[in-house]
N, C-alpha and C positions, 0 to 999 in steps of 0.2 A: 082615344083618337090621336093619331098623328100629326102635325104639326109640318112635316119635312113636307116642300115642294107646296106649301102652299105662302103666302105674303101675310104673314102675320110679326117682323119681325122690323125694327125700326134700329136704326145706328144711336148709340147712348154715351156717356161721358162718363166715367167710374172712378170715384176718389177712394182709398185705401188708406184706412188709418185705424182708431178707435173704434168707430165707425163706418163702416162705409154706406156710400153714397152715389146713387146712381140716376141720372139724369138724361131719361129720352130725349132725343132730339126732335121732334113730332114735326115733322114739315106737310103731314099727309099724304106722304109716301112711304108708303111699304113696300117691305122686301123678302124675297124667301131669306132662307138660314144662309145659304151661301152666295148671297149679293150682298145679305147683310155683313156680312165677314168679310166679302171683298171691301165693302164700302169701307167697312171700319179699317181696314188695312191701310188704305189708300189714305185716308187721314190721318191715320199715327205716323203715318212716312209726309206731310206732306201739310199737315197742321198744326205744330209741337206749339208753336209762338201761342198761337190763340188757346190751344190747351192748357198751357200754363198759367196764361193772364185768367182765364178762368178757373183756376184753381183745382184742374183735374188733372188724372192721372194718364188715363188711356182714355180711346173709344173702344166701342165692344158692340157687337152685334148683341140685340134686345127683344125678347120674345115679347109684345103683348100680349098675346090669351096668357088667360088663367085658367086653372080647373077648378 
C-alpha cells in the first residue's frame, strides 16, 4: 500500500546524537508527504529560536502509518 497523496503524514522535531529522537507535533492535522515537507521547511526557515530552546535539531516531515 502506498502512502503518497494521501494525509497520513504530521511535521516532527528530530534530535541527532547517540540517539536519536523524534517528536510529532500532533495538532490533528495531517498532511500529505509534500505539505508535510513544505511545512517542515517553512519552520526550519522561520522557527530555529524555539527549536533550540527545545532542544532539537530540525523539523521533518513524519509518516504515521505503520505496516
Amino acid at each position: 500500500m502506498t502512502t503518497e497523496g494521501t494525509e497520513v503524514y504530521v511535521v516532527a522535531m528530530i534530535k541527532d546524537g547517540k540517539e536519536t529522537v523524534i517528536k510529532p507535533l500532533d495538532t490533528g492535522r495531517r498532511y500529505t508527504r509534500d505539505e508535510a515537507m513544505a511545512k517542515a521547511k517553512r519552520m526550519n526557515d522561520n522557527c530555529q529560536f524555539e527549536l533550540k530552546y527545545l532542544d532539537y535539531d530540525k523539523f521533518v516531515a513524519y509518516s504515521i502509518y505503520s505496516e
